[in-house]
C-alpha positions in Angstrom: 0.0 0.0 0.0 1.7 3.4 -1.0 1.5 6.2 1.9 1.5 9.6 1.8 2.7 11.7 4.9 1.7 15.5 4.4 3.8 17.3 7.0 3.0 21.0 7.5 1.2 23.8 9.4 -2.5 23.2 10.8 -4.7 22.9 8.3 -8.0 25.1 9.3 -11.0 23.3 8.3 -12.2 19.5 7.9 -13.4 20.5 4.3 -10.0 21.3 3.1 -8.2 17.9 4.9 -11.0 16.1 3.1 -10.4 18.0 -0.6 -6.8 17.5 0.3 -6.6 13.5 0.8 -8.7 13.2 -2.0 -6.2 14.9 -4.1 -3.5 13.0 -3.3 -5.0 9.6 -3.0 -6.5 10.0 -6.9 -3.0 11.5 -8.3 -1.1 8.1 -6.6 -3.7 5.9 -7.8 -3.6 6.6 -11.2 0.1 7.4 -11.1 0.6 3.4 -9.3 -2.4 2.1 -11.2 -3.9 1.1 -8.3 -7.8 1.5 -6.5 -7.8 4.5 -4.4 -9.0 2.1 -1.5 -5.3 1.1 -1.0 -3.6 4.7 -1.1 -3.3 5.7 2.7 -2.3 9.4 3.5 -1.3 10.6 7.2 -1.4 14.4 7.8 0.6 15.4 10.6 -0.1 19.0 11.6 3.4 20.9 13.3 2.7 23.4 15.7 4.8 26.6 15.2 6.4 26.1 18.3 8.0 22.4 17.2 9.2 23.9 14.2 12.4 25.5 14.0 13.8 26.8 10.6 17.2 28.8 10.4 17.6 28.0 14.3 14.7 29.4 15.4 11.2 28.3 16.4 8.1 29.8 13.8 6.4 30.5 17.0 9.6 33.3 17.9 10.0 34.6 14.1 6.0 35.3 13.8 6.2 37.4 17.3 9.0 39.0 15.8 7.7 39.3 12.1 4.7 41.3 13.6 
């Protein structure tokens, strides 16, 4: 079974997760020639405060971006 892990910022909205999963489970079926009922895909949602980027946490560079 192929898997997709999306890793990113929170995603606001269950509609948009759901139009997301969609997306990618269709493109990997038809790119594997498989049936989207074996395409899995895992979001996992980083808070900005467990993401650091040029050795600093998002959570600090938006307080200081503001």
């Amino acid at each position: 079974m192929p898997t997709i892990t999306v890793e990113g910022p929170k995603i606001k909205g269950l509609e948009i997760k759901r139009a997301l999963v969609k997306e990618f489970t269709e493109s990997a079926a038809r790119a594997y020639g498989l049936p989207v009922e074996v395409i899995v895909v895992l979001i996992k949602e980083n808070l900005p405060d467990n993401v650091g980027v040029g050795g600093q946490l998002l959570a600090d560079r938006k307080k200081h971006d503001m």
